[in-house]
N, C-alpha and C positions, 0 to 999 in steps of 0.2 A: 429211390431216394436213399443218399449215404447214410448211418447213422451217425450220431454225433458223438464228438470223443469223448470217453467217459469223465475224463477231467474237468469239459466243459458245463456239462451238465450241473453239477453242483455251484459251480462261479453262475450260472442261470437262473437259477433258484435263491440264491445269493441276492442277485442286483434286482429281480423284481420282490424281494421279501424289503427290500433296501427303500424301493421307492413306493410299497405300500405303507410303510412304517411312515413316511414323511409326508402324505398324503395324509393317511392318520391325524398327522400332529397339525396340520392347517387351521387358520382360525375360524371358527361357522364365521359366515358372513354376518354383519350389523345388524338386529331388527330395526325395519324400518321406521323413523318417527311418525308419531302420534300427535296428532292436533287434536283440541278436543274445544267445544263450549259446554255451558251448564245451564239449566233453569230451574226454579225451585216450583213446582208442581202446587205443594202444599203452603201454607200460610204458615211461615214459623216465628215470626214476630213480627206485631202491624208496627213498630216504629224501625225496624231497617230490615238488609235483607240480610241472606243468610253467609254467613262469612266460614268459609272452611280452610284448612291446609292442608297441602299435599307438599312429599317432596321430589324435588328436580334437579339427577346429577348435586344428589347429597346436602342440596340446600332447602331449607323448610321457604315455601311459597305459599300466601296467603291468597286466596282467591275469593271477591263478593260474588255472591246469585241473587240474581234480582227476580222477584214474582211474576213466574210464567215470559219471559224477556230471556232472552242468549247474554250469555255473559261476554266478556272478550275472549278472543281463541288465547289457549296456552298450550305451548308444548309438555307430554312428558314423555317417563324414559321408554318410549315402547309398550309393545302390548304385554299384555300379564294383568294383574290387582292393582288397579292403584287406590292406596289405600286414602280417605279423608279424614282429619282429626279437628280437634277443637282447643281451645287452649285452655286449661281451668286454673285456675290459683286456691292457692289454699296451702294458708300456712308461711303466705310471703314468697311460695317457690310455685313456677310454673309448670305444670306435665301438660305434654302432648295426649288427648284422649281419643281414640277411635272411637269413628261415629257413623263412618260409609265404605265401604269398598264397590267398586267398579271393576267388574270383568272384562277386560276389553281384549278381543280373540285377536287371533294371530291375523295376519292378513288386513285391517280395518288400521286406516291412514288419516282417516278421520272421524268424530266420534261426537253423539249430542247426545250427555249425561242430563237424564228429568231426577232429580231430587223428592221423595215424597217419604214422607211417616212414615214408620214403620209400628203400624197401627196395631199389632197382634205379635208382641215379639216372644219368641223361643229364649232359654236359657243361652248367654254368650251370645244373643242376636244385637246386632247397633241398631242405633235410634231410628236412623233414617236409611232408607231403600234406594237403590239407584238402577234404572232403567237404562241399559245402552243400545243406541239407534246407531246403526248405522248413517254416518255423515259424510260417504265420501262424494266427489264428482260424479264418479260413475254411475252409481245408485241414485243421485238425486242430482241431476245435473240444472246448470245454467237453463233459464227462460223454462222453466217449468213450476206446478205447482204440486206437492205433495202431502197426500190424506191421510193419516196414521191413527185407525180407530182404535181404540182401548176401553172403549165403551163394548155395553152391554146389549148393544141396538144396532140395526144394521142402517146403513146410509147409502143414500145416493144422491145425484147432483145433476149438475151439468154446468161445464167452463165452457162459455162461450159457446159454441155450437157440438163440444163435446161433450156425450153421455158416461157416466164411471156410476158405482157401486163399488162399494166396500165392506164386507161384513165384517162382526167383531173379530177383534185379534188380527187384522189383516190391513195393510197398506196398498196404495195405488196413487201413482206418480203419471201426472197428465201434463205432455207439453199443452205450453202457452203460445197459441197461432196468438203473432199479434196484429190487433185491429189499428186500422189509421191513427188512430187518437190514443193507441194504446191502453187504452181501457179495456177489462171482459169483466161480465155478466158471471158471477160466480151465485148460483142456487146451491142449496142442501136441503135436503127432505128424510126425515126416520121413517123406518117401519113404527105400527103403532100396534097396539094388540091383538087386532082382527085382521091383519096383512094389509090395511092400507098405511099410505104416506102420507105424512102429516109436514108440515112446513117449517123449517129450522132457520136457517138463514138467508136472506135475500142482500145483497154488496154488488159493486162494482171494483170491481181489485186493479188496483195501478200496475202495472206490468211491464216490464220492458228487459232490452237482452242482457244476457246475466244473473240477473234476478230472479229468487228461488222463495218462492212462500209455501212456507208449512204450515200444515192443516191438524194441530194435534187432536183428540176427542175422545172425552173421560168421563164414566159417569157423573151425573149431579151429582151431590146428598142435600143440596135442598127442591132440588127440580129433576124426582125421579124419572125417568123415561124420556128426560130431555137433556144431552150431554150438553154439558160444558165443550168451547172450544177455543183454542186461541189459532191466531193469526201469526208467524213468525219470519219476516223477510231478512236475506240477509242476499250478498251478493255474489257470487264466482269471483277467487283472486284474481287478481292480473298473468301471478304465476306461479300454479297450485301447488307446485314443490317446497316456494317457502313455505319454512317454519318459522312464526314470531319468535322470537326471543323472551326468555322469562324476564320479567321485571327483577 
């Protein structure tokens, strides 16, 4: 093979140093938006619910949480912090106060923020805690029901003719075979001190396609060794790419 003229050689090194440098200067692509709901875990006032702000695309957004219930979906700017604040007055003038931030990792498209106390805080720590679950389709799709123990005790069940367990710290996502009548048989049973199972809840759960019921479970504090859990349905969009618009 001939070699190449000496001239050319530098004009070669030239034009690929050319189209590395502009390659370089490219914009990273968009993070993808973030959908996200809220529920307040904790009781933080028995006459409303808990109202926080966040902001979106530089405008302060006001969002209620209602006790143990999903709020409406809102968009924000992407994954990263997003931080929550509260309005205080004082002195006739309003500040913005932090009071939660929310870690929401890279990749997660959608998001269900649990709101609780921040019962034991560190110096510079905010009042209230924020738990992020994964919310998106893929992880918890349409006609299924999903178990998310955060309890101290381990569980198991049975939907319909299907067997699950779930020990603490750990989730399990069970399709919903649906019945003629669309109804199933949803059992829960704990472990109890001596390794049997003891009986938690007994329901018939309304089911149908789309429809997504979460199973959240959280220690008592007034009914040790018996968690807490709530019920929460919501449905698969029409077309999971929108994003609502901020009010």
């Amino acid at each position: 093979m001939n070699a190449l003229p000496p001239r050319i050689v530098p004009l070669l090194l030239i034009v690929v140093a050319f189209f590395a440098a502009l390659r370089a200067q490219e914009p990273a692509a968009p993070a993808s938006p973030v959908v996200f709901t809220a529920l307040a875990w904790d009781v933080f006032d028995t006459e409303k619910d808990l109202t926080v702000n966040y902001r979106q695309k530089g405008k302060k957004q006001t969002l209620e949480i209602a006790w143990r219930d999903r709020s409406v979906s809102r968009p924000c700017d992407g994954p990263g912090s997003l931080v929550f604040t509260q309005t205080v007055v004082s002195d006739g003038r309003s500040t913005e106060v932090p009071v939660a931030t929310a870690e929401i990792p890279e990749g997660m498209t959608r998001a269900l923020l649990v709101f609780g106390r921040n019962t034991v805080r560190g110096p510079g720590e905010m009042p209230y805690r924020v738990t992020v679950i994964d919310d998106s389709y893929a992880v918890f799709p349409g006609q299924s029901v999903r178990f998310i123990n955060h309890s101290s005790v381990e569980m198991a069940g049975s939907l319909g003719e299907q067997v699950f367990t779930v020990v603490p710290g750990r989730e399990q996502v069970v399709p919903a075979v649906l019945s003629p009548g669309q109804l199933l048989s949803l059992r829960l049973a704990r472990r109890d001190a001596v390794g049997g199972w003891r009986k938690l809840r007994s329901t018939m759960l309304p089911m149908a396609s789309g429809l997504r019921v979460l199973v959240f479970l959280v220690d008592s504090s007034q009914h040790p060794g018996n968690p807490d859990l709530v019920l929460l349905r919501d449905r698969v969009e029409a077309d999971p790419s929108a994003t609502p618009k901020a009010p």
